[in-house]
Backbone as numpy.savetxt, mean C-alpha at the origin, in Angstrom:
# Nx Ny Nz CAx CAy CAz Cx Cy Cz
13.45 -39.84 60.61 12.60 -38.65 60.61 13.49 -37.41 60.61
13.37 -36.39 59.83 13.88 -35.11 59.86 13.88 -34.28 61.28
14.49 -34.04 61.72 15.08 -33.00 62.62 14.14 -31.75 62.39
13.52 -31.16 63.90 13.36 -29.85 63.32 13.78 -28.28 62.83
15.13 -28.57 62.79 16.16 -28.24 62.15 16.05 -28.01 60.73
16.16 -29.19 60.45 16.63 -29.48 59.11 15.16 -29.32 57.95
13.98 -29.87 59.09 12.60 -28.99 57.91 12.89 -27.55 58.39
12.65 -26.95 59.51 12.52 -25.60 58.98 13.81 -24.90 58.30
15.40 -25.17 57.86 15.90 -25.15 56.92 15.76 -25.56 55.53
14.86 -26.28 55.11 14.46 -26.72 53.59 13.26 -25.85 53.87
12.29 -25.83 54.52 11.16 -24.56 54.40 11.79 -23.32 54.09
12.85 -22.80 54.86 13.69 -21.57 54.35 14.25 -21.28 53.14
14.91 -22.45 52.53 14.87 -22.79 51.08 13.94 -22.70 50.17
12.84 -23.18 50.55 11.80 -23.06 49.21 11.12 -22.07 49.58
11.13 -21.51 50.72 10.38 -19.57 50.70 11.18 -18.99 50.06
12.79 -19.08 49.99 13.56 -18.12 49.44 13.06 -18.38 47.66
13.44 -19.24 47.54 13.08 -19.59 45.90 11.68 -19.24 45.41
10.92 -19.49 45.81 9.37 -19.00 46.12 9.17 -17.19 45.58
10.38 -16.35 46.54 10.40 -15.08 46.85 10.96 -14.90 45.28
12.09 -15.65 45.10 13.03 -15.31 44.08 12.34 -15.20 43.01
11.24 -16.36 42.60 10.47 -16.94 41.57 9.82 -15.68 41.21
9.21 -15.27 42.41 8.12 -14.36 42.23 8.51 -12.37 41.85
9.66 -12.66 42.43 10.83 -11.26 41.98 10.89 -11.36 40.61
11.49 -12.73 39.85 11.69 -12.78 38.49 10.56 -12.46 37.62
9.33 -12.85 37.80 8.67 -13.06 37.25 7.85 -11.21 37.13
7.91 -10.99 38.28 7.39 -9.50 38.36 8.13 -8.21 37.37
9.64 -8.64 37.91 10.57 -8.08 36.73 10.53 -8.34 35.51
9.85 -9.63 34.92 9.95 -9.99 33.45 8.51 -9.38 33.15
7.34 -9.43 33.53 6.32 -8.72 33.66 6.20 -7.38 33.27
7.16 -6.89 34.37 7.47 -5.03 33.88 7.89 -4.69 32.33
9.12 -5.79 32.30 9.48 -5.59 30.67 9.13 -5.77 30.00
7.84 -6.79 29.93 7.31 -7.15 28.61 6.07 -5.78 28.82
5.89 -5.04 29.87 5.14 -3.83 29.49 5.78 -2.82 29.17
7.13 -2.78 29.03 7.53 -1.44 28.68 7.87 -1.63 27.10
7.93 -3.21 26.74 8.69 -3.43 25.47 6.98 -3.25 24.55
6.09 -3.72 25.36 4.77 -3.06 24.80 4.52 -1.42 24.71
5.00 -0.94 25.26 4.85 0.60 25.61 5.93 1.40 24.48
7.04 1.05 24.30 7.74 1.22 22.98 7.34 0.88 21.63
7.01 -0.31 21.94 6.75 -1.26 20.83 5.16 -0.12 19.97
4.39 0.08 20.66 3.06 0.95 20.75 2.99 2.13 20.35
4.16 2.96 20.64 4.44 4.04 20.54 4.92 4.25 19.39
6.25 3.44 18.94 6.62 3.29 17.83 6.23 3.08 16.36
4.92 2.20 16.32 4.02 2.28 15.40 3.01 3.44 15.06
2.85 3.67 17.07 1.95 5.40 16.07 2.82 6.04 15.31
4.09 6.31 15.83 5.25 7.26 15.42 5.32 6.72 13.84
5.29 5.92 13.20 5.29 5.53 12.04 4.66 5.59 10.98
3.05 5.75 11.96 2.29 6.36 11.17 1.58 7.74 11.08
2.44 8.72 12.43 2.16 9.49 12.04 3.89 10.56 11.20
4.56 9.40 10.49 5.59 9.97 9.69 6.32 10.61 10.84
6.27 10.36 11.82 7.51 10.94 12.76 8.49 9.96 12.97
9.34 9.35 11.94 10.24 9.08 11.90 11.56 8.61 12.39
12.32 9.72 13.32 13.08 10.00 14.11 12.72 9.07 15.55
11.42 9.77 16.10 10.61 8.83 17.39 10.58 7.72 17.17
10.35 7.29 16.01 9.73 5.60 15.70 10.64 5.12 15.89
11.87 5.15 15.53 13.44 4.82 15.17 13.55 4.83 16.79
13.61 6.34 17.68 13.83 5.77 19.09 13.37 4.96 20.17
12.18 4.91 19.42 11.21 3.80 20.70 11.71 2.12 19.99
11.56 1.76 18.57 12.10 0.60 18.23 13.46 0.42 18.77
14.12 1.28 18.80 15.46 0.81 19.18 15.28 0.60 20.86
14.55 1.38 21.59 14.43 0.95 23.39 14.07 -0.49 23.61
12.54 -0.94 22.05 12.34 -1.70 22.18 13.22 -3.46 21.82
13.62 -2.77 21.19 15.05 -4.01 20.95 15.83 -4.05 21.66
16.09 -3.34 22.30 17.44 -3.34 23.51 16.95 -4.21 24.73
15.15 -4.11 24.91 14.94 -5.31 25.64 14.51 -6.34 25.18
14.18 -6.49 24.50 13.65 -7.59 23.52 14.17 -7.97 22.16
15.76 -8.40 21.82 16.74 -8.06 21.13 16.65 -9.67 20.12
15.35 -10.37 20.45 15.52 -11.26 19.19 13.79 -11.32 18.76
13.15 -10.01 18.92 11.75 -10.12 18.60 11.60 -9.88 16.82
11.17 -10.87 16.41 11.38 -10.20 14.51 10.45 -9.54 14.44
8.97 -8.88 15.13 8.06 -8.01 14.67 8.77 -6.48 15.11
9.86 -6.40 16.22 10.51 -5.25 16.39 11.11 -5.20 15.46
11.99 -6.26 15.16 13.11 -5.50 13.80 12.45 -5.17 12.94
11.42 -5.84 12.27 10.40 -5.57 11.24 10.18 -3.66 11.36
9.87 -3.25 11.87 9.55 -1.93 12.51 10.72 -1.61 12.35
11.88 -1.59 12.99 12.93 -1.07 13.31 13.88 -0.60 11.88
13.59 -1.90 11.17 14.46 -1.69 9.84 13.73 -0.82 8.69
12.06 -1.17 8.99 11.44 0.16 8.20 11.48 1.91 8.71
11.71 1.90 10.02 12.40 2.95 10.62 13.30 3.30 10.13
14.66 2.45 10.12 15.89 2.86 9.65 15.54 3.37 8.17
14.91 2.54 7.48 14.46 2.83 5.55 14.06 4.65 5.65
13.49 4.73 6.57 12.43 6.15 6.15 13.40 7.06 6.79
14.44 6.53 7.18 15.27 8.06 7.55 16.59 7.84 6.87
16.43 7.17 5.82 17.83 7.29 4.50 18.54 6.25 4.58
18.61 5.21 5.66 19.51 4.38 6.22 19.69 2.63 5.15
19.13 2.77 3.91 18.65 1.57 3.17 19.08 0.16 3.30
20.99 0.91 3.29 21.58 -1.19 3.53 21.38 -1.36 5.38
21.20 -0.47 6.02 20.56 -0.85 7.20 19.61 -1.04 7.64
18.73 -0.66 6.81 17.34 -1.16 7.21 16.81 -2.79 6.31
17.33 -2.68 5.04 18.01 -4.33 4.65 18.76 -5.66 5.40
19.68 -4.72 6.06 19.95 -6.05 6.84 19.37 -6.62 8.16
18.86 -5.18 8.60 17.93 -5.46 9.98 16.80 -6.08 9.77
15.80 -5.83 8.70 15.01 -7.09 7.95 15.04 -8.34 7.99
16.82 -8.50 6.93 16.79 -9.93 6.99 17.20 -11.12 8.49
17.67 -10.00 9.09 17.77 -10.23 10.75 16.51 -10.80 11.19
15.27 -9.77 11.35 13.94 -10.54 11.35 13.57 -11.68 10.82
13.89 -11.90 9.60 13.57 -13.07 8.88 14.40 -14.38 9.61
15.52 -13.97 9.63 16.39 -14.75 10.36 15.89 -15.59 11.36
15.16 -14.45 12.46 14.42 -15.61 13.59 13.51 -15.59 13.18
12.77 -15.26 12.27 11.72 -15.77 11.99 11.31 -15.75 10.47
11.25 -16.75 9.83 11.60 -16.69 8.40 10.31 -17.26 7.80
9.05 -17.10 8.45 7.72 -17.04 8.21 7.09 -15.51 8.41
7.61 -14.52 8.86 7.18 -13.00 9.00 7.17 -12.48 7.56
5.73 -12.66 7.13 5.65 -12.07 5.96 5.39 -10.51 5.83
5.17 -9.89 6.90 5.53 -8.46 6.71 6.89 -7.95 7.09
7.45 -8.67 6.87 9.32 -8.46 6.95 9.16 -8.39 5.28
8.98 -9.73 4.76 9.23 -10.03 3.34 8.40 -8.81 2.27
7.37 -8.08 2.84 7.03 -7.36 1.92 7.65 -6.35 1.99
8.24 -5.78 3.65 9.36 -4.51 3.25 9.95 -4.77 2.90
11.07 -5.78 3.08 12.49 -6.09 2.33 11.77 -6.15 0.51
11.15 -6.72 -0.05 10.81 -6.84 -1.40 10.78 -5.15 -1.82
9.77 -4.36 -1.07 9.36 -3.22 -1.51 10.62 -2.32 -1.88
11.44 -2.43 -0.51 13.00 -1.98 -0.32 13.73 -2.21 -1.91
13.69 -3.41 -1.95 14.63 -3.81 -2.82 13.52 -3.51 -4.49
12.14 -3.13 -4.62 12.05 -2.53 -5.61 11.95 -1.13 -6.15
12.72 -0.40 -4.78 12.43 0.86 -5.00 13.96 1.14 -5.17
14.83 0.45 -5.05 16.37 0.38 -4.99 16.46 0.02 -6.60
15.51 -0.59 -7.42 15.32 -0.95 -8.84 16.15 -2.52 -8.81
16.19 -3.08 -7.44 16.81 -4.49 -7.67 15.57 -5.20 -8.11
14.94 -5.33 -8.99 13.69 -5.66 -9.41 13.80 -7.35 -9.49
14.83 -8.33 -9.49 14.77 -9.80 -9.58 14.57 -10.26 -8.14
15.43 -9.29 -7.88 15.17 -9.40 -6.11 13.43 -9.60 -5.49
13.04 -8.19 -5.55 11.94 -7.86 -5.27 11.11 -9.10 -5.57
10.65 -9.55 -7.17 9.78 -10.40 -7.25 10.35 -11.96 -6.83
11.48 -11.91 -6.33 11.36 -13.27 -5.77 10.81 -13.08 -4.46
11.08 -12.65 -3.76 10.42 -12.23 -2.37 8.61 -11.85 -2.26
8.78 -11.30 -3.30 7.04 -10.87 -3.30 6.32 -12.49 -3.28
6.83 -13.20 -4.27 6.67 -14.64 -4.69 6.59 -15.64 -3.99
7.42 -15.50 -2.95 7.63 -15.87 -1.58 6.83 -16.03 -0.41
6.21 -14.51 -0.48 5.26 -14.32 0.12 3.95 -15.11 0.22
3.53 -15.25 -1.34 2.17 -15.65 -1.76 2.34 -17.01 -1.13
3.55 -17.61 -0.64 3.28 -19.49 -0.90 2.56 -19.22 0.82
2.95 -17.84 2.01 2.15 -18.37 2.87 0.67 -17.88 2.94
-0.06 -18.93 2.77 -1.93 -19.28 2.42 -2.62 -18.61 3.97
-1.89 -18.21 4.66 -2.57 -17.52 6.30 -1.84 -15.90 6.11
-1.62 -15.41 5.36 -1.30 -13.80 5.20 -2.26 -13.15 4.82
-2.82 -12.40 5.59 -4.09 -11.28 4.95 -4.06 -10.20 4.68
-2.96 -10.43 3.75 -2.66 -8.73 3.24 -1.93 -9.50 1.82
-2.26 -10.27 0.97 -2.10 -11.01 -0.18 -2.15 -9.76 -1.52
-3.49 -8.73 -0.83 -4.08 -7.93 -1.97 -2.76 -6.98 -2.67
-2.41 -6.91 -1.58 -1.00 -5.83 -1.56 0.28 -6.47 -2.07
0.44 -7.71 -2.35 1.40 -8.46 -2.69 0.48 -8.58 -4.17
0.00 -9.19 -4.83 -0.67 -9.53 -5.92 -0.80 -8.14 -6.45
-1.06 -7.31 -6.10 -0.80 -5.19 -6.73 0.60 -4.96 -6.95
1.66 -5.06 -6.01 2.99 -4.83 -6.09 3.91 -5.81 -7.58
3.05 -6.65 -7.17 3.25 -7.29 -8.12 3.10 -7.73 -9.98
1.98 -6.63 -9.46 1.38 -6.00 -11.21 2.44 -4.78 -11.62
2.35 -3.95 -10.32 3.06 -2.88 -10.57 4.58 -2.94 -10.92
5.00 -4.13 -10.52 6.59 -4.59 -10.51 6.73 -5.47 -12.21
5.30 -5.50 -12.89 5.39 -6.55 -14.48 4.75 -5.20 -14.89
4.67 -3.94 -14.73 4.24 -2.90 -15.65 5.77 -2.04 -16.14
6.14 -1.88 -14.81 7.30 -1.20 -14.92 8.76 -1.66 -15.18
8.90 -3.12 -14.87 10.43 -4.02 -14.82 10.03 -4.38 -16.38
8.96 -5.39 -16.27 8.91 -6.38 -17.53 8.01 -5.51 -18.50
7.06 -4.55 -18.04 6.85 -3.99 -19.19 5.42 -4.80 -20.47
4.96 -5.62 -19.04 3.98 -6.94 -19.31 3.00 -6.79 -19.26
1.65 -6.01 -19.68 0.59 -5.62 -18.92 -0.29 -6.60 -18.96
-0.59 -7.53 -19.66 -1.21 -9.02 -19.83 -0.58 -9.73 -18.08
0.16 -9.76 -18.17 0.98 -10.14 -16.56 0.39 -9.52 -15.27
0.83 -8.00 -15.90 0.22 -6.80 -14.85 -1.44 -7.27 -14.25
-1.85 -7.32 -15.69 -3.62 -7.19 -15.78 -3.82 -8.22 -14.88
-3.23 -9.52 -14.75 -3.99 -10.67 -14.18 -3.36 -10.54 -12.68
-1.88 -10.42 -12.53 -2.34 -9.74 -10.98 -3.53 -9.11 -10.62
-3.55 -7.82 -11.11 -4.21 -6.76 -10.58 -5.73 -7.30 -9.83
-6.34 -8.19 -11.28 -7.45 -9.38 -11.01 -7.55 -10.10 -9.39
-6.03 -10.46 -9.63 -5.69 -11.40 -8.14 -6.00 -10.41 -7.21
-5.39 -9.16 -6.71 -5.85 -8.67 -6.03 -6.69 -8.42 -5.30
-8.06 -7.93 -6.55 -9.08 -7.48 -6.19 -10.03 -8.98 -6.05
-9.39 -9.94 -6.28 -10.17 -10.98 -5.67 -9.99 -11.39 -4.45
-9.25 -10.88 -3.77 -8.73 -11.42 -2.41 -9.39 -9.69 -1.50
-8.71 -8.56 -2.32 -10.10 -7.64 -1.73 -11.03 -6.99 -2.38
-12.14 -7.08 -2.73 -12.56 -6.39 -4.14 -13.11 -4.34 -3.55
-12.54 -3.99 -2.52 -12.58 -2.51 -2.29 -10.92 -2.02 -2.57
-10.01 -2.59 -2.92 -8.74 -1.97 -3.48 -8.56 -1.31 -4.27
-8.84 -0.24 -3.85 -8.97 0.78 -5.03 -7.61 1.31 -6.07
-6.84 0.92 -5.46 -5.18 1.15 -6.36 -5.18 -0.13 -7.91
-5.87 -1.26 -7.66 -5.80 -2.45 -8.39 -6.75 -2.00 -9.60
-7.93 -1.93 -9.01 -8.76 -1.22 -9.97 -8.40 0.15 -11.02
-7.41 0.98 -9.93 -7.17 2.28 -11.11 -6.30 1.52 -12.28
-5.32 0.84 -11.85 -4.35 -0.02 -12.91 -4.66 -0.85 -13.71
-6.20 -1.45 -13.50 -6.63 -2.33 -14.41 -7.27 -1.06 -15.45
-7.88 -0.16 -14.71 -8.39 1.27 -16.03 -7.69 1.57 -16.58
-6.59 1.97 -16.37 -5.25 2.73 -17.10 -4.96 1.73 -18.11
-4.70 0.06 -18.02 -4.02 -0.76 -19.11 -5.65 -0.70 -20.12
-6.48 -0.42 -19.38 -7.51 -0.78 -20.49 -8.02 0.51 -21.29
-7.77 1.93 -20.56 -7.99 2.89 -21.52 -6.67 2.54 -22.68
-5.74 2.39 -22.37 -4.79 2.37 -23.33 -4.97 1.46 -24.30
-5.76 0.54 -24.28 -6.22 -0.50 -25.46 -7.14 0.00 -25.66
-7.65 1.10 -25.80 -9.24 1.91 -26.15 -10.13 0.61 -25.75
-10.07 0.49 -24.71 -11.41 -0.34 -23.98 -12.09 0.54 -23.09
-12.62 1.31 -23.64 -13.12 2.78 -22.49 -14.00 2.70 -21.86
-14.92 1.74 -22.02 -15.69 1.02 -21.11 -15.73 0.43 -20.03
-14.56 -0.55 -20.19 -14.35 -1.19 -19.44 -13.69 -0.39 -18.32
-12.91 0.69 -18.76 -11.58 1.44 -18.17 -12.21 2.07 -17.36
-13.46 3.02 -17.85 -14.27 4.33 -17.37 -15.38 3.34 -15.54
-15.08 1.38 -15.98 -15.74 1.40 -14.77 -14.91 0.73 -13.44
-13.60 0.49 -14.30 -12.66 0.65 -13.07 -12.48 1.73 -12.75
-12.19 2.76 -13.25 -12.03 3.83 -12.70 -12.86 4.70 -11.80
-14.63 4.04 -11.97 -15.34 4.35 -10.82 -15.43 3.81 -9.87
-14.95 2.33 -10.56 -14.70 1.46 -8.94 -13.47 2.31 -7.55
-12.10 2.93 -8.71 -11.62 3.04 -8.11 -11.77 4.61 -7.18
-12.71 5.67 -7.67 -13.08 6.58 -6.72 -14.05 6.09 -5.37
-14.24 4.62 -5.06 -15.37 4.65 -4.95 -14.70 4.88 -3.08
-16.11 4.96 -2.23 -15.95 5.12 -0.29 -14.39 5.78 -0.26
-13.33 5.55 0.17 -12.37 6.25 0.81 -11.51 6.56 0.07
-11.66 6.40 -1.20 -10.53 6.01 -2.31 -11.13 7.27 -3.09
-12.41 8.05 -2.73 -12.50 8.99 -3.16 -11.92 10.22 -3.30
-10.76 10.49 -2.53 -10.15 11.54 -2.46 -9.08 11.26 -3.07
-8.45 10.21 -3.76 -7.54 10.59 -5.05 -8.01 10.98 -5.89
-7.62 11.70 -6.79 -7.79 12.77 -8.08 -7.82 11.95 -9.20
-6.86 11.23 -9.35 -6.56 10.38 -10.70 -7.82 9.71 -11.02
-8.13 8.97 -10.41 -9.29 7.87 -11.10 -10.51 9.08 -11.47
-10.91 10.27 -11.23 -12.40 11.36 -11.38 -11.66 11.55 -12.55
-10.42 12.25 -12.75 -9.73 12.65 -14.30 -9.84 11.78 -15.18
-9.29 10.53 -15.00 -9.55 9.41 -15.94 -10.75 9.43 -16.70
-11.74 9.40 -15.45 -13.04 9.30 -15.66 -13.92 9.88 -17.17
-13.08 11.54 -16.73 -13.56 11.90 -17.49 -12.83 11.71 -19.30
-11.63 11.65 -19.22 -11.16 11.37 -20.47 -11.66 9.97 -20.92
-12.23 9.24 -20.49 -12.72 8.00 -20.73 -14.90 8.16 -21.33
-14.53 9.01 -20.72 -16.54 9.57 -21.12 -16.24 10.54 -22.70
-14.98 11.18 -22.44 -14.70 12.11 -23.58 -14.57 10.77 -24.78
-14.16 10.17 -24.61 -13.56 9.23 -25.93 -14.85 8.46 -26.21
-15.67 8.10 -25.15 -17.04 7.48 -25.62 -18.33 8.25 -26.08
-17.44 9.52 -26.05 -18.90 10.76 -26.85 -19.50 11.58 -25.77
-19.54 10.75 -24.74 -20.35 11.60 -23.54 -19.83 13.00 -22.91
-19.98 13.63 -23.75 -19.07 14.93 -23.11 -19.55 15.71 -22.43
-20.96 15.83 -22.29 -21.53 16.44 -21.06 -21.03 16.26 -19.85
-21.13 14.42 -19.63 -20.74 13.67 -18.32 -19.20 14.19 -17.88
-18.61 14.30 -18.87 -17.16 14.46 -19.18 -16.82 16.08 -18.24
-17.79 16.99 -19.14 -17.78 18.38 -18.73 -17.95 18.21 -16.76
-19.26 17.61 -16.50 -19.13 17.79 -15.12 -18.28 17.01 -14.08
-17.87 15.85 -14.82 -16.40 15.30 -14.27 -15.11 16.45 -14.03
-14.83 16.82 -15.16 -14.04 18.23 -14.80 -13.62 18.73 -14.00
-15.27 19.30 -14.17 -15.24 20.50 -13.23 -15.43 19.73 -11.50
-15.52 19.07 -11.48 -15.61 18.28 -10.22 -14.04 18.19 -9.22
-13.36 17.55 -10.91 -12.20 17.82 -10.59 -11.26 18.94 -9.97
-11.81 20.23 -10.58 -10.81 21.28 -10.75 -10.87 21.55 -9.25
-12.63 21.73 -9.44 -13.23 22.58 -7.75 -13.25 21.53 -6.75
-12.92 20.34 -6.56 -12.67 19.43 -4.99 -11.42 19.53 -4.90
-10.30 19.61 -6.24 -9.16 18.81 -5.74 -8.24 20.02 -6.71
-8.50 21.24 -6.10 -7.58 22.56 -6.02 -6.45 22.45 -6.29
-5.50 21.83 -5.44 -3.98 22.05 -4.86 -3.79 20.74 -5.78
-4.20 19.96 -6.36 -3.37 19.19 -7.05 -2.76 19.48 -8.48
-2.16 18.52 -9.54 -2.18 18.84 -10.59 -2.93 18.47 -11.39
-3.68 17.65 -11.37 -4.72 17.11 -11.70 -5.67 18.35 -12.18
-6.06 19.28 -10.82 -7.20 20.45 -11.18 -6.81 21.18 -12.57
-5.41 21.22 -12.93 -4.06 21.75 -13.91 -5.18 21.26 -15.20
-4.79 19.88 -15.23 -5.05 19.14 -16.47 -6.79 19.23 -16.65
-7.54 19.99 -15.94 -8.80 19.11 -15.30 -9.01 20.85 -16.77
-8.93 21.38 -16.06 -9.34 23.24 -16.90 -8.61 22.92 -18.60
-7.24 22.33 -18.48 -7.02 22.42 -20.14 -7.50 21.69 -20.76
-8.09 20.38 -20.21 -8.99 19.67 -20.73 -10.14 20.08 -20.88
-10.59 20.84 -20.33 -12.32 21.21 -20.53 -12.32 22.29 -21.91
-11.34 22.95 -21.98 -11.15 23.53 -22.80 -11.09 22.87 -24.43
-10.42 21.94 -23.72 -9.53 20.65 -25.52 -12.12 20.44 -25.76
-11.90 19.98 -24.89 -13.51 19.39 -24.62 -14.12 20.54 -25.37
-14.27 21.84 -25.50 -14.92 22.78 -25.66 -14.82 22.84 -27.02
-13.68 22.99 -27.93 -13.13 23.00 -28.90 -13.39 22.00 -29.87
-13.42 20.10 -29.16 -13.72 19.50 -29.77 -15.78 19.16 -30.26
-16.42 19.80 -29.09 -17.74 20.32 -29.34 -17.44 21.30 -30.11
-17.12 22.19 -30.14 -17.74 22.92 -31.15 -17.14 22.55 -33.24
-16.05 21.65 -32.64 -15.43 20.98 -33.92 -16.61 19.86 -34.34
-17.44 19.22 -33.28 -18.18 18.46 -33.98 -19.15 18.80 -34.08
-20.19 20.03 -33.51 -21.06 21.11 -34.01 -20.74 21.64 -35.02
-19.73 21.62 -35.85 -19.29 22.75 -36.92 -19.70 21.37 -38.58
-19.17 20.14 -38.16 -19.12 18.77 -38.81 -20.80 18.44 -38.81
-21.10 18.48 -37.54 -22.56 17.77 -37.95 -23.36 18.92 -38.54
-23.00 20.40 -38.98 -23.62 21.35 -39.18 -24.11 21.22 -41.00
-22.20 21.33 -41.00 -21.92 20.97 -41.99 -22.59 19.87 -43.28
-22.32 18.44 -42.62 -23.14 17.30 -42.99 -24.55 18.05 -43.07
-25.11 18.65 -42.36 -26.83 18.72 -42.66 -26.88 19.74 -44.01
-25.88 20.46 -43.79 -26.35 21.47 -44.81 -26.29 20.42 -46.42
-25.17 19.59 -46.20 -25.18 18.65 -47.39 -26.70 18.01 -47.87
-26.78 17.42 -47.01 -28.00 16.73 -47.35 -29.74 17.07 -47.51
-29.35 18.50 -47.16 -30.69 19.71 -47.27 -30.14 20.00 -48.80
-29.08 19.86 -49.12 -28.64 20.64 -50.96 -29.57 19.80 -51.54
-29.96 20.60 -52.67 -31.20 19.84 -54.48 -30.16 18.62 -54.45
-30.42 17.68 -54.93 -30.07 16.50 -55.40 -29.86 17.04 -57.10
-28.92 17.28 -57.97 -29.25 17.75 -59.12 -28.97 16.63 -60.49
């Protein structure tokens, strides 16, 4: 039988450990709220383009949490937006590193590397992306990816059927839709073009300029120039400060000119066919 000694010395033992347990655990507790509290901060900072902040709270937050890949993820797009490129590249592939299923690592590093014009790069990574079937942000990979066969390869048959992919995975993407209008006004499919392009003004996507302008050069080419006229002017007077409002007035003008060019033609023609037959 134990001595009472020797239990209340092993009781002293496992209170101490007990105490210790519960010290550790309180301390690891604190940190994973402050690495939340950086971590938190840092993303507003990112999105509200403050830059500099984002960069300092990711970095607090890595200093305690120094193998998290959704920090580096952050951290290396931090470094990107304040000039830092082969460092925000390698801090990426760092993320990937421990974790080489973080597909929003793989779409900055891709994006990185297609704005750098490493364009073989880019679409292997974009490519990459698609094989994981649990990413819900696909729409944005399948767009980048049109946009990366318009401009590298120069493919719009390629482009076009991304763009498709896209909007099948979200059909309110309004960037997919302007790009499917644009390849199709350019094949004089103005139909088709004039209703992506309303798709693409459509709920929040209304306040880009481009797709209302389109709009209207797409009503101009199908005759409708009335529709055309108040597209315009829609343009000029919501969206002021752009350049768009620019093109929106010399166009109404080209518009004005070409009415009265085909008022002058169909005038013409009638007077023909009112002449004696002789």
């Amino acid at each position: 039988m134990l001595s009472w000694n020797i239990m209340r010395s092993t009781f002293f033992i496992i209170l101490s450990l007990l105490v210790m347990t519960s010290c550790a655990s309180k301390d690891q507790e604190l940190k994973e709220k402050k690495v939340g509290l950086y971590f938190g901060a840092g993303m507003q900072n990112l999105m509200d383009k403050q830059y500099t902040e984002a960069l300092k709270n990711f970095l607090k937050a890595n200093e305690l949490d120094p193998n998290n890949s959704e920090i580096l993820n952050n951290l290396g797009m931090s470094y990107y937006f304040k000039g830092e490129k082969d460092l925000a590249i390698n801090t990426l592939k760092q993320a990937l590193k421990i974790n080489e299923e973080n597909s929003d690592a793989k779409v900055n590093l891709a994006s990185i590397y297609f704005r750098e014009k490493r364009f073989s790069e880019a679409e292997k990574t974009y490519k990459n992306v698609l094989k994981d079937l649990t990413y819900d942000k696909q729409t944005r990979t399948y767009y980048n990816l049109g946009i990366l066969e318009l401009n590298y390869k120069k493919d719009t048959v390629a482009a076009e059927t991304y763009f498709k992919k896209s909007i099948k995975e979200d059909d309110n993407y309004c960037p997919s839709y302007f790009q499917l209008g644009v390849i199709q006004y350019n094949r004089k499919q103005f139909k088709s073009a004039l209703k992506n392009f309303k798709e693409a003004s459509m709920g929040d996507c209304y306040e880009s300029p481009a797709p209302h302008y389109y709009q209207a050069l797409a009503m101009i080419d199908l005759g409708r120039f009335d529709e055309a006229r108040v597209k315009l002017d829609e343009v000029d007077t919501h969206f002021k400060k752009s350049g768009f409002a620019v093109k929106a007035r010399a166009k109404a003008i080209e518009l004005s000119k070409l009415e009265n060019r085909k008022s002058s033609e169909s005038h013409a023609s009638r007077n023909v066919l009112e002449s004696p037959d002789f």
